[in-house]
MARMARVEX-522074 format. One record per atom (N, C-alpha, C, CB): residue number from 0; residue in one letter; chain; x, y, z. Coordinates in steps of 0.02 Angstrom, whole numbers, plus 50000, padded with zeros to 5 digits. Glycine has a CB too. Example, Ala and Ser with C-alpha at 12.3 -4.5 7.8 and 13.67 -1.06 7.14 Angstrom:
2
@k 0; r A; c A; px 50660; py 49716; pz 50390
@k 0; r A; c A; px 50615; py 49775; pz 50390
@k 0; r A; c A; px 50660; py 49835; pz 50390
@k 0; r A; c A; px 50565; py 49776; pz 50452
@k 1; r S; c A; px 50642; py 49888; pz 50354
@k 1; r S; c A; px 50684; py 49947; pz 50357
@k 1; r S; c A; px 50645; py 50002; pz 50394
@k 1; r S; c A; px 50704; py 49970; pz 50286
END
This chain:
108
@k 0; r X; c A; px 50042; py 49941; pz 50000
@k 0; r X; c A; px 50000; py 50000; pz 50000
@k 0; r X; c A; px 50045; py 50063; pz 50000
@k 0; r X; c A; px 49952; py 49999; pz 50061
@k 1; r X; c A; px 50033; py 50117; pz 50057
@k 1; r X; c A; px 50070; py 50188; pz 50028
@k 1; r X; c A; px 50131; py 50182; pz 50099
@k 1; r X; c A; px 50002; py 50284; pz 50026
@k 2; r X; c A; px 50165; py 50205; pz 50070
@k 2; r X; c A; px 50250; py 50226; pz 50115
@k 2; r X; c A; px 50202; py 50267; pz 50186
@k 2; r X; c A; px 50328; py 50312; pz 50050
@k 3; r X; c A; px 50203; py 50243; pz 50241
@k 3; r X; c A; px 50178; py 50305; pz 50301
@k 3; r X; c A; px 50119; py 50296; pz 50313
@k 3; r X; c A; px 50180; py 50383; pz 50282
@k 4; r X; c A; px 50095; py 50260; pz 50278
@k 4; r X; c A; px 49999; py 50258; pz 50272
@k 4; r X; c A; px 49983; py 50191; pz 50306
@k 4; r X; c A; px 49958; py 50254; pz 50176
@k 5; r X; c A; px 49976; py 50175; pz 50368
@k 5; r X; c A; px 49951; py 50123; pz 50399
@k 5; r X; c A; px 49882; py 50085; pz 50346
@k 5; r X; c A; px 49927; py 50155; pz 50476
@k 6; r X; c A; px 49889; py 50023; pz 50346
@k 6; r X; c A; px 49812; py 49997; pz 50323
@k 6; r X; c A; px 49766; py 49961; pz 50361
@k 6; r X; c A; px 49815; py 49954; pz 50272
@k 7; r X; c A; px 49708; py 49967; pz 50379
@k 7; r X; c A; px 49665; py 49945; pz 50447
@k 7; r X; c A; px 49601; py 49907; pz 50404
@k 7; r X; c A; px 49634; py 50025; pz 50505
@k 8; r X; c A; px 49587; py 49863; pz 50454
@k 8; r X; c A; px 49547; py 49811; pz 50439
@k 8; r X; c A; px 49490; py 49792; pz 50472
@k 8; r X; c A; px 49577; py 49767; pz 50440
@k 9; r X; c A; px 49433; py 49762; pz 50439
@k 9; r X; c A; px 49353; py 49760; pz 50464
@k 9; r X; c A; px 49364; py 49742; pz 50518
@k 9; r X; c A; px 49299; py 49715; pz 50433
@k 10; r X; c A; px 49430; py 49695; pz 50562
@k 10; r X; c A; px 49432; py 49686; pz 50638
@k 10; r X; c A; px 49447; py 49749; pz 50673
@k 10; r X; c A; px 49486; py 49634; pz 50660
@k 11; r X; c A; px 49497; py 49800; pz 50656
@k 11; r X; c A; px 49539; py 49845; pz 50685
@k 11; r X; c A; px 49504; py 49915; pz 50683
@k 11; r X; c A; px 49606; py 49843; pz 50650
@k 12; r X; c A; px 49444; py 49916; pz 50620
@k 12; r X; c A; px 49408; py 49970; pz 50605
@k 12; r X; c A; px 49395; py 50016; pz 50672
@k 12; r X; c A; px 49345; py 49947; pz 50571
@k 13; r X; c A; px 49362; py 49990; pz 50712
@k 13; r X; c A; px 49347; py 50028; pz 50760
@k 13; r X; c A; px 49383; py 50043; pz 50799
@k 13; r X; c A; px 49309; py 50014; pz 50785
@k 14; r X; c A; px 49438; py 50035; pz 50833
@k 14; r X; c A; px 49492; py 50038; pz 50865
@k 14; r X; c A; px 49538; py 50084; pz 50849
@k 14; r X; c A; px 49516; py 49987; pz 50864
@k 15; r X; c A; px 49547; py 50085; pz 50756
@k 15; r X; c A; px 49592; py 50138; pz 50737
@k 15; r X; c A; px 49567; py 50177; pz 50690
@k 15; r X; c A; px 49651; py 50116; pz 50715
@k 16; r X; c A; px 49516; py 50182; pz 50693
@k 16; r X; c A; px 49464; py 50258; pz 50657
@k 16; r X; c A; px 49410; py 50274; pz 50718
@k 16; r X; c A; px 49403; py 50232; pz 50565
@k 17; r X; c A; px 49351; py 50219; pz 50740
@k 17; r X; c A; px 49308; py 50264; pz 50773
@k 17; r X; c A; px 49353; py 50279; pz 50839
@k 17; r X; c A; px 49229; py 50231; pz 50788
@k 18; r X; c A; px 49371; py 50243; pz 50881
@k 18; r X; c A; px 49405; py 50243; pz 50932
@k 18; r X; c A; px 49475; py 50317; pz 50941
@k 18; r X; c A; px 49430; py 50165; pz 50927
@k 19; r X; c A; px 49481; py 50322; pz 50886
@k 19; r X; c A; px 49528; py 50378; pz 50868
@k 19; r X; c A; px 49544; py 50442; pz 50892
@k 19; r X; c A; px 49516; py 50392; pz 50821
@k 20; r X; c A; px 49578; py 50481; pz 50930
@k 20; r X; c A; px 49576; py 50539; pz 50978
@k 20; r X; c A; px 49573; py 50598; pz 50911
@k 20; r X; c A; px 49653; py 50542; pz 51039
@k 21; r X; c A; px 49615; py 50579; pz 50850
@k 21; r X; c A; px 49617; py 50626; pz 50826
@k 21; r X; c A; px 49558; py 50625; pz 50740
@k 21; r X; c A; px 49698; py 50634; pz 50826
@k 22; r X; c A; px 49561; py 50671; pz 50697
@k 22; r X; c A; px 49511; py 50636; pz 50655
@k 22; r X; c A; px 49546; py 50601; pz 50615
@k 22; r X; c A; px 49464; py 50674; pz 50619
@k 23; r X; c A; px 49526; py 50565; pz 50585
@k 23; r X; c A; px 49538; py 50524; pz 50544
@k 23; r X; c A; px 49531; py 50525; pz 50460
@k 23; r X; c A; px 49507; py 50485; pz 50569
@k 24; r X; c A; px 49569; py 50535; pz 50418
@k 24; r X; c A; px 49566; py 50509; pz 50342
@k 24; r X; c A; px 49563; py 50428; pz 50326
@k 24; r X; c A; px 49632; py 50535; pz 50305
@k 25; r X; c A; px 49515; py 50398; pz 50314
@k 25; r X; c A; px 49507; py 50327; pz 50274
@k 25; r X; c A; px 49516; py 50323; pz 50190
@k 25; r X; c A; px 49430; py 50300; pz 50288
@k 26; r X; c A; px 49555; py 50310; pz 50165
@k 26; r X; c A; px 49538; py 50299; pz 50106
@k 26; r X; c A; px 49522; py 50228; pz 50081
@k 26; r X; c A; px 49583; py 50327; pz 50073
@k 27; r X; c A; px 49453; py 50233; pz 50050
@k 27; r X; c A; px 49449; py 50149; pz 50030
@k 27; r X; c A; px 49466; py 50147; pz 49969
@k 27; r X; c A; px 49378; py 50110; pz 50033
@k 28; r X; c A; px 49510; py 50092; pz 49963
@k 28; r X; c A; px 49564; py 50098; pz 49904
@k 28; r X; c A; px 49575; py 50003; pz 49887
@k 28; r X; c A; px 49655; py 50151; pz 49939
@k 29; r X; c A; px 49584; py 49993; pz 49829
@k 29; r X; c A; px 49596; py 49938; pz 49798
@k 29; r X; c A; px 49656; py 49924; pz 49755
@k 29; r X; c A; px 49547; py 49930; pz 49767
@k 30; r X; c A; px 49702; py 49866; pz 49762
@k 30; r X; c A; px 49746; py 49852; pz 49730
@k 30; r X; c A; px 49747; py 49869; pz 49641
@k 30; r X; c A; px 49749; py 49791; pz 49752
@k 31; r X; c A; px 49708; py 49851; pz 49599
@k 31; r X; c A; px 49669; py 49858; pz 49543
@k 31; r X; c A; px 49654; py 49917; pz 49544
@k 31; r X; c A; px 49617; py 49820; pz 49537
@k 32; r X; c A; px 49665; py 49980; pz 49564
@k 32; r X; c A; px 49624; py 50038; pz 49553
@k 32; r X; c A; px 49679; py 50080; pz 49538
@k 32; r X; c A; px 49576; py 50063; pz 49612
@k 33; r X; c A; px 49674; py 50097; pz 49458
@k 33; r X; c A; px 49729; py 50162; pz 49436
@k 33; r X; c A; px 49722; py 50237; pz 49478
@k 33; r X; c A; px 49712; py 50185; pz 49348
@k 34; r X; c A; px 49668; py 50268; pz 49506
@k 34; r X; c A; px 49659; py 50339; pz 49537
@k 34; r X; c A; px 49684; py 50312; pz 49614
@k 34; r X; c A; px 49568; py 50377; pz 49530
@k 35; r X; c A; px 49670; py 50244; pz 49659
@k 35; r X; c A; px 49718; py 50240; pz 49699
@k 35; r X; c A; px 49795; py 50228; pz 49710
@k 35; r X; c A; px 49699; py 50213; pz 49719
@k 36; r X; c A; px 49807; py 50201; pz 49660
@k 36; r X; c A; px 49887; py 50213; pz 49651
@k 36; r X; c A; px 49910; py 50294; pz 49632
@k 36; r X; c A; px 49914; py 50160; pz 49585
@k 37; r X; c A; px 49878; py 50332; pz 49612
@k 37; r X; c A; px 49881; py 50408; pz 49597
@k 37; r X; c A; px 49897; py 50437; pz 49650
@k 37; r X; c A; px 49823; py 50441; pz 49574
@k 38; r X; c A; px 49853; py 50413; pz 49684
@k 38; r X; c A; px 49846; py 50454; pz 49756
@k 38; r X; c A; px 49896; py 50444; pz 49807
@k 38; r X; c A; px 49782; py 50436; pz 49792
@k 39; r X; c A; px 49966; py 50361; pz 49811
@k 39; r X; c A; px 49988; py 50363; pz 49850
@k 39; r X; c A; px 50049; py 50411; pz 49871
@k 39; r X; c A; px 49989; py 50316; pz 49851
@k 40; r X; c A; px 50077; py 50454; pz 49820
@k 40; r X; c A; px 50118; py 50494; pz 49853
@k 40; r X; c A; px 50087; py 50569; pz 49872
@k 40; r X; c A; px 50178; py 50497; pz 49813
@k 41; r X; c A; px 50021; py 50579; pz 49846
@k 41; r X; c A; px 49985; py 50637; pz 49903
@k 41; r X; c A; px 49956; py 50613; pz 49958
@k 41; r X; c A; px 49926; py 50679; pz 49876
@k 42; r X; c A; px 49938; py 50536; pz 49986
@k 42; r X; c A; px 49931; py 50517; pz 50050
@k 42; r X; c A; px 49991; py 50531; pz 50078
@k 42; r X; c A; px 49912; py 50450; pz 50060
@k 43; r X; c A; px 50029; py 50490; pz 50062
@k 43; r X; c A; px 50090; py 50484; pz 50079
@k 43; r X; c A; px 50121; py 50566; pz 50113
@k 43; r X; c A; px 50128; py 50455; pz 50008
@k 44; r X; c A; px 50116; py 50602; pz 50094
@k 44; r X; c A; px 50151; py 50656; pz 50089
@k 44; r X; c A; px 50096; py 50710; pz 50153
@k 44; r X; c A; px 50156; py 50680; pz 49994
@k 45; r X; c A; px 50036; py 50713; pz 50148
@k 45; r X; c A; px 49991; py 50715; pz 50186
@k 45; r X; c A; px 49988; py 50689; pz 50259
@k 45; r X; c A; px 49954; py 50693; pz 50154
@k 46; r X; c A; px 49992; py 50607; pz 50238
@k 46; r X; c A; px 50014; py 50592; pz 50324
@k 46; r X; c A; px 50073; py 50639; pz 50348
@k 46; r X; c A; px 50046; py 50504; pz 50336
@k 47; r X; c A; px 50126; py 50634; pz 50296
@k 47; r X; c A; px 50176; py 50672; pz 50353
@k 47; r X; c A; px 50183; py 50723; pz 50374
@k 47; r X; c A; px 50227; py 50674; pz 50348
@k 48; r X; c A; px 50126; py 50777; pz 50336
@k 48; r X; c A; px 50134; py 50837; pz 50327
@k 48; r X; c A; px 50067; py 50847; pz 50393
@k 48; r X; c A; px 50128; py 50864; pz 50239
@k 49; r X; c A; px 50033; py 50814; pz 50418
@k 49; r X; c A; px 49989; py 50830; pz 50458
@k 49; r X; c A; px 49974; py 50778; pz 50523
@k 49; r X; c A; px 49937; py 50841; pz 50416
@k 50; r X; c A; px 50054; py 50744; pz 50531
@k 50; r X; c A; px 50055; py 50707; pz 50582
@k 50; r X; c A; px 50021; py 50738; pz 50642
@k 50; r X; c A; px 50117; py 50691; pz 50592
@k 51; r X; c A; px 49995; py 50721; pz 50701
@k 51; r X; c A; px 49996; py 50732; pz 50760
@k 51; r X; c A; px 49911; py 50806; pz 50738
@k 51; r X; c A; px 50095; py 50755; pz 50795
@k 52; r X; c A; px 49910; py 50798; pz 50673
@k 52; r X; c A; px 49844; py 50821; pz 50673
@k 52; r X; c A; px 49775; py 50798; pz 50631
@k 52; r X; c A; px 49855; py 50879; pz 50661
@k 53; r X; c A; px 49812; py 50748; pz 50613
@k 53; r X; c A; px 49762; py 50712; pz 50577
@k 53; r X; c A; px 49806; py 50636; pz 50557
@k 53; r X; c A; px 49733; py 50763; pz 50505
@k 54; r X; c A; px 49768; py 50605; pz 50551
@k 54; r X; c A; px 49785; py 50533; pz 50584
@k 54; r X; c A; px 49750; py 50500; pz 50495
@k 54; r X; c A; px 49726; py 50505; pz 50687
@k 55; r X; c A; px 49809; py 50473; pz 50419
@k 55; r X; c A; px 49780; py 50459; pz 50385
@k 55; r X; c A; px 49789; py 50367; pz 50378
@k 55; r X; c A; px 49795; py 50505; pz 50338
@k 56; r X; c A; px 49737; py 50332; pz 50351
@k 56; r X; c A; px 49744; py 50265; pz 50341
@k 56; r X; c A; px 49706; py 50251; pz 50296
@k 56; r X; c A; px 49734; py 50226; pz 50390
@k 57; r X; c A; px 49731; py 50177; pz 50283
@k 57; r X; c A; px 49674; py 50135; pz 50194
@k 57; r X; c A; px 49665; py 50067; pz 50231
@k 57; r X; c A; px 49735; py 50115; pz 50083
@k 58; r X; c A; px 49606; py 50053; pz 50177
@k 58; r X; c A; px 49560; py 50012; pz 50191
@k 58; r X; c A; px 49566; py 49952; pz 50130
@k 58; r X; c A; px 49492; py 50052; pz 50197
@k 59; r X; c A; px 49573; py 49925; pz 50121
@k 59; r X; c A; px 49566; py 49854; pz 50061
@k 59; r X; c A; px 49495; py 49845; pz 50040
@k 59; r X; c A; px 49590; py 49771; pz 50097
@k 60; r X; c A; px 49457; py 49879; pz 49995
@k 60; r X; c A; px 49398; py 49857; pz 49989
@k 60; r X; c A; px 49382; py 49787; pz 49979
@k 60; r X; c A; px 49376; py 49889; pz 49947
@k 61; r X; c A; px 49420; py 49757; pz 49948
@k 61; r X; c A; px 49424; py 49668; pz 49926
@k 61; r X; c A; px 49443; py 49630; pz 49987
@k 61; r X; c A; px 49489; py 49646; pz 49862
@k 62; r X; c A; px 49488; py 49651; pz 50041
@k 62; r X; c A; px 49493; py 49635; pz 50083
@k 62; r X; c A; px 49447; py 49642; pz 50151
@k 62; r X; c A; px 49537; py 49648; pz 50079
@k 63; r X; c A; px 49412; py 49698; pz 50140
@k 63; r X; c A; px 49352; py 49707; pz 50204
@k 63; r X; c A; px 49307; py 49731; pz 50171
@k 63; r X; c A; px 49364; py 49756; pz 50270
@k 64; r X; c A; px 49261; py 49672; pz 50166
@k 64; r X; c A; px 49198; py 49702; pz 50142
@k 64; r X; c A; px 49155; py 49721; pz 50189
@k 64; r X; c A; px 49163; py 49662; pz 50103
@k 65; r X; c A; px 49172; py 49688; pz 50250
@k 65; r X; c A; px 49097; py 49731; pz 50312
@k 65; r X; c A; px 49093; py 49802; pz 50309
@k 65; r X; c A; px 49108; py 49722; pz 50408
@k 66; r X; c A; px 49180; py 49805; pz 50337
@k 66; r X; c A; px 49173; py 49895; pz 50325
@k 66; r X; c A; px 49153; py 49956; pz 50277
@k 66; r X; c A; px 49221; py 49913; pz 50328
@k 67; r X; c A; px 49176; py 49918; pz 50213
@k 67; r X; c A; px 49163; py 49938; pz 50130
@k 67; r X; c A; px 49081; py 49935; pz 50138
@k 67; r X; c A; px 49201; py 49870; pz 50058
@k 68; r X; c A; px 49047; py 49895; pz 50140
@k 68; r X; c A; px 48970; py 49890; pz 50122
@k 68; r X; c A; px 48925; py 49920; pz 50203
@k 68; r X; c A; px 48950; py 49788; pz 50098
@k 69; r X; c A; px 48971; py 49930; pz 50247
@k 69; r X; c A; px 48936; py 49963; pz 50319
@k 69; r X; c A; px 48928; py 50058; pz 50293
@k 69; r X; c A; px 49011; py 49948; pz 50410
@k 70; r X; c A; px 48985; py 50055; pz 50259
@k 70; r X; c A; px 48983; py 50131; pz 50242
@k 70; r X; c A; px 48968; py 50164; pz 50156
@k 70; r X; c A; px 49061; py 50156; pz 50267
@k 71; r X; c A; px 48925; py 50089; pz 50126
@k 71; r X; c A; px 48913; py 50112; pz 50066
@k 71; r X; c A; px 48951; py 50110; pz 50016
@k 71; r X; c A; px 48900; py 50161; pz 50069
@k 72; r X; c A; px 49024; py 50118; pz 50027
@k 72; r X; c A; px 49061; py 50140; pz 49981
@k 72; r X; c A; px 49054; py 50074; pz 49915
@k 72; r X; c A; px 49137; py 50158; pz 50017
@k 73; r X; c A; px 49070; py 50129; pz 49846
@k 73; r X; c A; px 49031; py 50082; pz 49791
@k 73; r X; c A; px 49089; py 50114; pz 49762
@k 73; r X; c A; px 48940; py 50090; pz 49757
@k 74; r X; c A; px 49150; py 50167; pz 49756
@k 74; r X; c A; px 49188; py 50200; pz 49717
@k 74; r X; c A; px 49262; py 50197; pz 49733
@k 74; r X; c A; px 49164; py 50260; pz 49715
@k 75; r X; c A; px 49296; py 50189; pz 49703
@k 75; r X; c A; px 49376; py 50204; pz 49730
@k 75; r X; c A; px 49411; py 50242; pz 49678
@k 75; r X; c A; px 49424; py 50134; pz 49744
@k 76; r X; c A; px 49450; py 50273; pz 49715
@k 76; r X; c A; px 49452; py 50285; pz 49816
@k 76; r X; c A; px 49390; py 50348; pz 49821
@k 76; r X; c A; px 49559; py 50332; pz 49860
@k 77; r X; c A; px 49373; py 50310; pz 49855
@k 77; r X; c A; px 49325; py 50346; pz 49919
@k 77; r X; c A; px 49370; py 50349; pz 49963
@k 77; r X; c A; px 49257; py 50307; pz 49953
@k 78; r X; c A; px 49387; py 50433; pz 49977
@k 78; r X; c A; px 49409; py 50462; pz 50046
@k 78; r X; c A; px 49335; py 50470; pz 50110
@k 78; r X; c A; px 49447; py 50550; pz 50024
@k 79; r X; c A; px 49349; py 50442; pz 50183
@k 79; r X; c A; px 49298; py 50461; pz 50209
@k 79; r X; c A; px 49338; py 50506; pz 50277
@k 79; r X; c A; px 49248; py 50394; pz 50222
@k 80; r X; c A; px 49303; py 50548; pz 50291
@k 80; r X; c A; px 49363; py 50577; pz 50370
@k 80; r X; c A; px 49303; py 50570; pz 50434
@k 80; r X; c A; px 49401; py 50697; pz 50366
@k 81; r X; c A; px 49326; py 50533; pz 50450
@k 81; r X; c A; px 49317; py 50512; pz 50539
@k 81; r X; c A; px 49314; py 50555; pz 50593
@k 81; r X; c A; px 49370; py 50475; pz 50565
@k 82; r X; c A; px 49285; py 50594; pz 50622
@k 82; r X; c A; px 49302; py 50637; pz 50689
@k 82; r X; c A; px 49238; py 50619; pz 50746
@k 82; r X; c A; px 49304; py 50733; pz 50668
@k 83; r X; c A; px 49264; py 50602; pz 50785
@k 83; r X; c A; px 49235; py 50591; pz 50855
@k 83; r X; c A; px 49177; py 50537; pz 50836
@k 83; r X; c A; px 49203; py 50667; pz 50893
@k 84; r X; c A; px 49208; py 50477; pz 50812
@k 84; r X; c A; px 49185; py 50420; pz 50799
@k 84; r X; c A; px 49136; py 50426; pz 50734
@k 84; r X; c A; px 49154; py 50395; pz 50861
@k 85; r X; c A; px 49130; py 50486; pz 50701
@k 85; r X; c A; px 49070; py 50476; pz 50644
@k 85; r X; c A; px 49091; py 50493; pz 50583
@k 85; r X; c A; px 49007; py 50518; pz 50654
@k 86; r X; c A; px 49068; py 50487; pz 50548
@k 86; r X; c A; px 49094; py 50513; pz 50454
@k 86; r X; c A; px 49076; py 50566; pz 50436
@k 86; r X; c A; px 49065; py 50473; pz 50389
@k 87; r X; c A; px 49101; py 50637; pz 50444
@k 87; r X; c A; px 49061; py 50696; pz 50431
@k 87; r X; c A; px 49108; py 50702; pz 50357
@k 87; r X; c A; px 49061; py 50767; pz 50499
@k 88; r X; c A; px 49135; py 50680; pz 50313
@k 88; r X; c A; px 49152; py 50705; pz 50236
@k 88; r X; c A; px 49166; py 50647; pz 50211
@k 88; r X; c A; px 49214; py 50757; pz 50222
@k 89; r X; c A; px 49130; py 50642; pz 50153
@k 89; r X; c A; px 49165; py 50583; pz 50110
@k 89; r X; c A; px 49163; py 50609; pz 50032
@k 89; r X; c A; px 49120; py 50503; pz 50119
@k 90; r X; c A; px 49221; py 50621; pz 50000
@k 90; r X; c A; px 49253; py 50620; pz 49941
@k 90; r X; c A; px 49263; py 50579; pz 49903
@k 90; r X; c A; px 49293; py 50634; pz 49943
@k 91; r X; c A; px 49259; py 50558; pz 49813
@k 91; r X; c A; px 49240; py 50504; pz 49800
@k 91; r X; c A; px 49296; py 50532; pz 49721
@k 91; r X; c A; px 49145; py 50483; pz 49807
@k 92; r X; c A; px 49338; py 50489; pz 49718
@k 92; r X; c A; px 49403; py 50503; pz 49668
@k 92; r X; c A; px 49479; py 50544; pz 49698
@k 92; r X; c A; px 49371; py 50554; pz 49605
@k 93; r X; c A; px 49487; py 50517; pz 49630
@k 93; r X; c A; px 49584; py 50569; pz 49653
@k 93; r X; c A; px 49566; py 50628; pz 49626
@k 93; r X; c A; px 49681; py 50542; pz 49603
@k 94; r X; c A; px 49617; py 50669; pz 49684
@k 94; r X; c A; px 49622; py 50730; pz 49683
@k 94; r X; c A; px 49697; py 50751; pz 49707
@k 94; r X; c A; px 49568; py 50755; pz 49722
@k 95; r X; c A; px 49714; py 50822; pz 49665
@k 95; r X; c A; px 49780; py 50849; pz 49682
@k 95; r X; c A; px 49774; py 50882; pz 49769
@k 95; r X; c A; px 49799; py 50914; pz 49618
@k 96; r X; c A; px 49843; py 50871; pz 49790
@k 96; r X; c A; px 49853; py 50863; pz 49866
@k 96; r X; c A; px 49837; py 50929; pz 49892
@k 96; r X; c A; px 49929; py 50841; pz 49889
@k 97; r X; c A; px 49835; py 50969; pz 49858
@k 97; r X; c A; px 49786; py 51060; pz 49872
@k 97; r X; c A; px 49723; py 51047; pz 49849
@k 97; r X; c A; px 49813; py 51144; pz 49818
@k 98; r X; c A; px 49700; py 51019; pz 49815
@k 98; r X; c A; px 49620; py 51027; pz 49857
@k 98; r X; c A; px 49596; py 50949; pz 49901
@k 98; r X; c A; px 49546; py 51043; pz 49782
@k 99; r X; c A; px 49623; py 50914; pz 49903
@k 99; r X; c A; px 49593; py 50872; pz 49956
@k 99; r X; c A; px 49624; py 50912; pz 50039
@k 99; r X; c A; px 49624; py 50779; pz 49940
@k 100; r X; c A; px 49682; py 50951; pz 50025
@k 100; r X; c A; px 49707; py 50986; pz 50097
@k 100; r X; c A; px 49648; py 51025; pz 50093
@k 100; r X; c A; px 49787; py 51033; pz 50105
@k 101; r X; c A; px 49608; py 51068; pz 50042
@k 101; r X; c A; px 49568; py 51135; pz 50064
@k 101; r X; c A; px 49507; py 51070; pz 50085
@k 101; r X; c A; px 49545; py 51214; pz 49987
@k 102; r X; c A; px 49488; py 51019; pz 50041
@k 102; r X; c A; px 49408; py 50972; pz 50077
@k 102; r X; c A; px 49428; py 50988; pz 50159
@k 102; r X; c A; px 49403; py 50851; pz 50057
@k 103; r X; c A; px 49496; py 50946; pz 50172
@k 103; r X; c A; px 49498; py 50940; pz 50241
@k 103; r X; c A; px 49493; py 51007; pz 50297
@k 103; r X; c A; px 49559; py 50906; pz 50247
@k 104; r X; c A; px 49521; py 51048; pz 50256
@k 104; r X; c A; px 49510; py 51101; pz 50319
@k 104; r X; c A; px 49461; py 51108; pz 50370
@k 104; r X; c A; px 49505; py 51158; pz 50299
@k 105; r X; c A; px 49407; py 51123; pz 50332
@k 105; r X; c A; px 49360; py 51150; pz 50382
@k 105; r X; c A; px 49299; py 51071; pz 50428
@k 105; r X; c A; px 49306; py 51219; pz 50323
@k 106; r X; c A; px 49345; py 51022; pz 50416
@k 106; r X; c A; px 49331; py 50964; pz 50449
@k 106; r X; c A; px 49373; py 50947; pz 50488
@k 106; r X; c A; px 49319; py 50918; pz 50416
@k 107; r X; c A; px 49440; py 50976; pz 50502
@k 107; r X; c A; px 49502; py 50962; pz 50552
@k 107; r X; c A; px 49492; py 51004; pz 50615
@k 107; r X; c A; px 49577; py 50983; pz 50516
END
């Protein structure tokens, strides 16, 4: 998956997104998916750039389907962001690392 980018699973879901002190970026992302491989050096670069204020991770859609079909997601990557256990933004494709930073703002 991406350099820095933890990947969490339909067991761990809750533990390391809802459970989460800080908010959370999910991206549900698939091996097979050309716009998620796009995206891994603006995750990548993102986690590091907003450590200790935002907390980013991926999801295996092929690999967890509870979580994938608990939250709908039908598109990849679907970005979803997590804060205080709930999903208040979800983004659906790649995007350059200035405007998924401006989506996030006013949800951080």
């Amino acid at each position: 998956m991406v350099r820095g980018v933890p990947e969490v699973t339909d067991e761990d879901f809750a533990s390391e997104v809802i459970g989460a002190e800080l908010p959370v970026l999910v991206e549900f992302t698939a091996d097979w998916c050309p716009p998620c491989r796009q995206m891994a050096p603006v995750l990548s670069a993102l986690a590091a750039e907003e450590e200790g204020r935002l907390k980013v991770v991926q999801l295996d859609v092929d690999a967890n389907p509870g979580t994938t079909n608990a939250y709908k997601v039908l598109s990849m990557p679907t970005f979803m962001v997590f804060r205080d256990g709930q999903p208040v933004r979800s983004m659906v494709g790649a995007r350059p690392k200035r405007r998924l930073r401006e989506e996030l703002e006013d949800v951080l």
